[in-house]
Backbone as ProteinMPNN parsed JSONL, in Angstrom:
{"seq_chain_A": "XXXXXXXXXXXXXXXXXXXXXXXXXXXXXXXXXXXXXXXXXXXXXXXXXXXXXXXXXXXXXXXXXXXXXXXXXXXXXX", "coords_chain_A": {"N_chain_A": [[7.694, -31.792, 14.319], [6.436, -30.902, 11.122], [7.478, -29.187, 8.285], [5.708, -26.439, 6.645], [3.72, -25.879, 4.25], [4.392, -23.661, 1.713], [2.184, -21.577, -0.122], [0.833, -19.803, -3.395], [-1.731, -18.014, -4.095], [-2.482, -16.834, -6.538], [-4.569, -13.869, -8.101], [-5.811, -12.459, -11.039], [-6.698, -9.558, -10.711], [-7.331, -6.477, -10.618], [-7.047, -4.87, -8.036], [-6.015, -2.386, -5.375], [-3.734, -2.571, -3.012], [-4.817, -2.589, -0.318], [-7.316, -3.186, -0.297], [-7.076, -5.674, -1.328], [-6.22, -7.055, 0.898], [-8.56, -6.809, 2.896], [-10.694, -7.674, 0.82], [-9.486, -10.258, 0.154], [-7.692, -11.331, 1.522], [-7.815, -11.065, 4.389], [-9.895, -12.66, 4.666], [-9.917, -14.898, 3.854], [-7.634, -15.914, 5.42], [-9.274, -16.035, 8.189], [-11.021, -18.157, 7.358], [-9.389, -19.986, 7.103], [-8.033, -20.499, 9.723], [-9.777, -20.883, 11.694], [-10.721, -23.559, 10.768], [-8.719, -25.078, 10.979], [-6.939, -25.047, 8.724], [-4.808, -23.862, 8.287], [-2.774, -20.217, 7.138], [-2.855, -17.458, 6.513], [0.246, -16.002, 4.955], [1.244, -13.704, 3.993], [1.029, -11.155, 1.099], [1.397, -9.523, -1.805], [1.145, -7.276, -4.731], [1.784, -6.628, -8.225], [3.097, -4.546, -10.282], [2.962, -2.466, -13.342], [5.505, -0.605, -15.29], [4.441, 1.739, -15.391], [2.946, 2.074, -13.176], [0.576, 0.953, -12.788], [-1.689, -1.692, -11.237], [-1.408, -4.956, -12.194], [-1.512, -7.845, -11.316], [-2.537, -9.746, -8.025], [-1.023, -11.108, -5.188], [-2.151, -13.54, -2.741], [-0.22, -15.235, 0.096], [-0.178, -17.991, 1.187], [0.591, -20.685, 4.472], [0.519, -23.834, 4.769], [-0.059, -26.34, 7.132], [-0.352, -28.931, 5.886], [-0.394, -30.411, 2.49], [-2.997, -30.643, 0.743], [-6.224, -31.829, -1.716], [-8.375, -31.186, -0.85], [-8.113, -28.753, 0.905], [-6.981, -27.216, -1.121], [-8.684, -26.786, -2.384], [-10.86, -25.994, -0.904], [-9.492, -23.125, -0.217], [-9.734, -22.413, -2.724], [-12.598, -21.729, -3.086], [-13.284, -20.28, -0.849], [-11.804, -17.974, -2.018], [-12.767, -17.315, -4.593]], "CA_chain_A": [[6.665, -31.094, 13.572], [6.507, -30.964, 9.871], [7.744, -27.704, 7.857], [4.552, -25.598, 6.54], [3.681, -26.014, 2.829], [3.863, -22.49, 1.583], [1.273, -21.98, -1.651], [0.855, -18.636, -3.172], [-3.205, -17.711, -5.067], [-2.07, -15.837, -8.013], [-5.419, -13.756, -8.587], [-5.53, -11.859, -11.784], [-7.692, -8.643, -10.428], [-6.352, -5.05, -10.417], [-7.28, -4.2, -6.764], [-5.262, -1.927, -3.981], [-2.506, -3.746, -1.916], [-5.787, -2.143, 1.382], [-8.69, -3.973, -0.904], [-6.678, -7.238, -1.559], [-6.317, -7.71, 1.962], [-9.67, -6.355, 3.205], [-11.245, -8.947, 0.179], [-9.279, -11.689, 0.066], [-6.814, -12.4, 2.563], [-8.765, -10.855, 5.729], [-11.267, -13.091, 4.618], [-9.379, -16.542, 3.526], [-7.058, -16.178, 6.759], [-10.114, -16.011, 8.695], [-11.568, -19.69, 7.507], [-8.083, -21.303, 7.312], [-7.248, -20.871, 11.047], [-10.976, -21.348, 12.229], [-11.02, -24.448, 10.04], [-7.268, -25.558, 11.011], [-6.245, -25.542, 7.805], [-3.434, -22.745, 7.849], [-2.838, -19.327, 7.673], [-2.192, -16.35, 5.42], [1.548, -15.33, 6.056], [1.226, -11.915, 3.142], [0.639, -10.956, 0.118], [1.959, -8.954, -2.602], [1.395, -6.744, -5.815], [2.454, -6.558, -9.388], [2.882, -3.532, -10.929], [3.396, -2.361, -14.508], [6.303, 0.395, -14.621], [3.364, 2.945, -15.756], [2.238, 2.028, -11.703], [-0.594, 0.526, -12.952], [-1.433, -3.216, -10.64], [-1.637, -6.332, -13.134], [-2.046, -8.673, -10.417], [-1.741, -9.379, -7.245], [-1.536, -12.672, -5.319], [-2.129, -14.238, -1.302], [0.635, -16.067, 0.275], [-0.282, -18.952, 2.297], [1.371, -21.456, 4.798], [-0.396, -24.711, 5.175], [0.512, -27.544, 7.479], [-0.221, -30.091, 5.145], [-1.239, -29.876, 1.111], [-4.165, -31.805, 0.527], [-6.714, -30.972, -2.672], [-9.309, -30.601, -0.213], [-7.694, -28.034, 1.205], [-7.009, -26.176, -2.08], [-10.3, -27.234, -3.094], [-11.26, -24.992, 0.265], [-8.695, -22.148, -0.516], [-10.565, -21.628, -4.154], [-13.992, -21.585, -2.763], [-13.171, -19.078, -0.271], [-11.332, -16.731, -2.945], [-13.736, -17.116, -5.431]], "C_chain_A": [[7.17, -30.867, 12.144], [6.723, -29.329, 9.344], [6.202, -27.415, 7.042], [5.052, -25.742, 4.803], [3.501, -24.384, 2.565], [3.112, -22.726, -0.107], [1.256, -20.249, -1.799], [-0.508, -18.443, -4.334], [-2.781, -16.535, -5.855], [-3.799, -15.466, -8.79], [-5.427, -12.675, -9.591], [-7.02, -10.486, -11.684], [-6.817, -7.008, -10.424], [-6.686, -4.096, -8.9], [-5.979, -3.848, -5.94], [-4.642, -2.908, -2.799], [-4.298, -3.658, -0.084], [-6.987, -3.753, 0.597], [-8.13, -4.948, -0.766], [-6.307, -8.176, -0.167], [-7.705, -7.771, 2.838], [-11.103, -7.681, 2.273], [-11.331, -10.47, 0.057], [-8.36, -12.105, 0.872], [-7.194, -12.513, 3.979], [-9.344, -12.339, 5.826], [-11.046, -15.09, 4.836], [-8.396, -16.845, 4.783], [-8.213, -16.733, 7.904], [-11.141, -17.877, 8.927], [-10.31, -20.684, 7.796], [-8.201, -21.173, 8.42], [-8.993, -21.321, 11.679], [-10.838, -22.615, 11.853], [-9.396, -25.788, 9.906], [-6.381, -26.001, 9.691], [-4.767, -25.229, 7.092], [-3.613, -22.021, 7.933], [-2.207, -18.623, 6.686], [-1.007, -15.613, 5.957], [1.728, -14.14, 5.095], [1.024, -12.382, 1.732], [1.644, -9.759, -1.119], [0.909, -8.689, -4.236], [2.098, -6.363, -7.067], [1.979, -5.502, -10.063], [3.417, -3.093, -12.109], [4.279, -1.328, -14.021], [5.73, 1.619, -15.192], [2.261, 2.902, -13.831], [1.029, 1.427, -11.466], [-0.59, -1.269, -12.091], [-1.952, -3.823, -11.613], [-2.261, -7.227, -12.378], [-1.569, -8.657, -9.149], [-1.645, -10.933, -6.209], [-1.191, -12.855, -3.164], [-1.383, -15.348, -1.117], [0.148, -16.5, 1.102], [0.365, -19.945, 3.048], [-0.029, -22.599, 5.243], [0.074, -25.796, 5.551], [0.896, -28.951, 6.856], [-0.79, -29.509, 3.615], [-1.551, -31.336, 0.683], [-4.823, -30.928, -0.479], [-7.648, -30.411, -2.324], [-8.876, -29.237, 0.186], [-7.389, -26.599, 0.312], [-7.983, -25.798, -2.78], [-10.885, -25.441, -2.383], [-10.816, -23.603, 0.054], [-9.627, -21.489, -2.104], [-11.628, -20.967, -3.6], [-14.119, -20.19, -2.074], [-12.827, -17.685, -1.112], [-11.86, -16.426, -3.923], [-14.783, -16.25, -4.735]], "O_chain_A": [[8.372, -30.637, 12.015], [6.194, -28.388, 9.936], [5.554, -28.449, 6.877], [6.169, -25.726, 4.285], [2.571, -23.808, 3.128], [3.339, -23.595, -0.949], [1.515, -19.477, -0.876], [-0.236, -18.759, -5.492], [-2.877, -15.356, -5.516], [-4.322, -16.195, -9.633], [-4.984, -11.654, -9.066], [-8.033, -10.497, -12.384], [-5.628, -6.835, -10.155], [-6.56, -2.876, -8.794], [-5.057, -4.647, -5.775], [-5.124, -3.712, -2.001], [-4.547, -4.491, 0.788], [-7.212, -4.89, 1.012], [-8.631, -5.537, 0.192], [-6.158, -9.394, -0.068], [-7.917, -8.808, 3.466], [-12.025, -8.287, 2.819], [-12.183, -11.352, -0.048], [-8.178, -13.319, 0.964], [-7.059, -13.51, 4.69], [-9.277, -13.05, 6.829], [-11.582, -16.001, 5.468], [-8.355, -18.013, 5.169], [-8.009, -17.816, 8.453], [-11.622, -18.474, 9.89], [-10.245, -21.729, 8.443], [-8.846, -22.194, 8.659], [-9.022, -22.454, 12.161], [-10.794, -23.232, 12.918], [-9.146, -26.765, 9.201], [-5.519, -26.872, 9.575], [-4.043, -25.696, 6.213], [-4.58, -21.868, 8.679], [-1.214, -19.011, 6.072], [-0.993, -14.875, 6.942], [2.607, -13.404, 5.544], [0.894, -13.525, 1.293], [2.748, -9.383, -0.725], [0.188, -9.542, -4.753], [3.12, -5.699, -6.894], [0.812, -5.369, -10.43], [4.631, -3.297, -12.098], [4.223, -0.952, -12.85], [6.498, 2.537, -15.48], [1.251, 3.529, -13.512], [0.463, 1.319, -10.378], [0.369, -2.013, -12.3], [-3.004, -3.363, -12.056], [-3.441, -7.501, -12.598], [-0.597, -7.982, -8.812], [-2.304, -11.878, -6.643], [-0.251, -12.379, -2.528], [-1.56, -16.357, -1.799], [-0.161, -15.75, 2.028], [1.091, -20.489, 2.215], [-1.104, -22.344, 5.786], [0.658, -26.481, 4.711], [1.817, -29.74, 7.064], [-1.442, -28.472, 3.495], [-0.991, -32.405, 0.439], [-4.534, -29.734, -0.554], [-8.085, -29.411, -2.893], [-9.533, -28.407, -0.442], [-7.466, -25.429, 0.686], [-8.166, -24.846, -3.539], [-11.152, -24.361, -2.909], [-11.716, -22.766, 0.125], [-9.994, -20.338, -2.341], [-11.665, -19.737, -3.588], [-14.778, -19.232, -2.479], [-13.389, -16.602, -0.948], [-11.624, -15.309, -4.382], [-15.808, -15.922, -5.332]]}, "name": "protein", "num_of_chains": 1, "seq": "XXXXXXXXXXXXXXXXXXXXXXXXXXXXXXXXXXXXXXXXXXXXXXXXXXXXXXXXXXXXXXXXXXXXXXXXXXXXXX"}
């Protein structure tokens, strides 16, 4: 078996570590594994050192990296 492409969606939004999973990774986990395309393995936040979030971005593992696939990954996160 082939090692897992990890990719990571660097979205430039200022939402809550609860929201950013509840929005966008709930959501994009949800079609990848229905859709066998992979699977959201976490996420993470960037924070100014005033505490304020800059960005924050969804880590993904994907069996294979195809553009369809990232094609798919936009669509969903858009």
């Amino acid at each position: 078996m082939a090692e897992p492409v990890f990719v990571t969606a660097h979205l430039n939004t200022f939402i809550s570590p609860i929201d950013r999973g509840e929005i966008f990774a709930e959501p994009l986990d949800a079609v990848l594994e229905a859709e066998g395309l992979g699977e959201v393995t976490g996420g993470g936040s960037l924070m100014s050192q005033d505490g304020e979030i800059l960005h924050v971005d969804v880590e993904i593992a994907l069996p294979m990296l195809s553009e369809a696939t990232l094609d798919r990954i936009v669509t969903v996160l858009e």
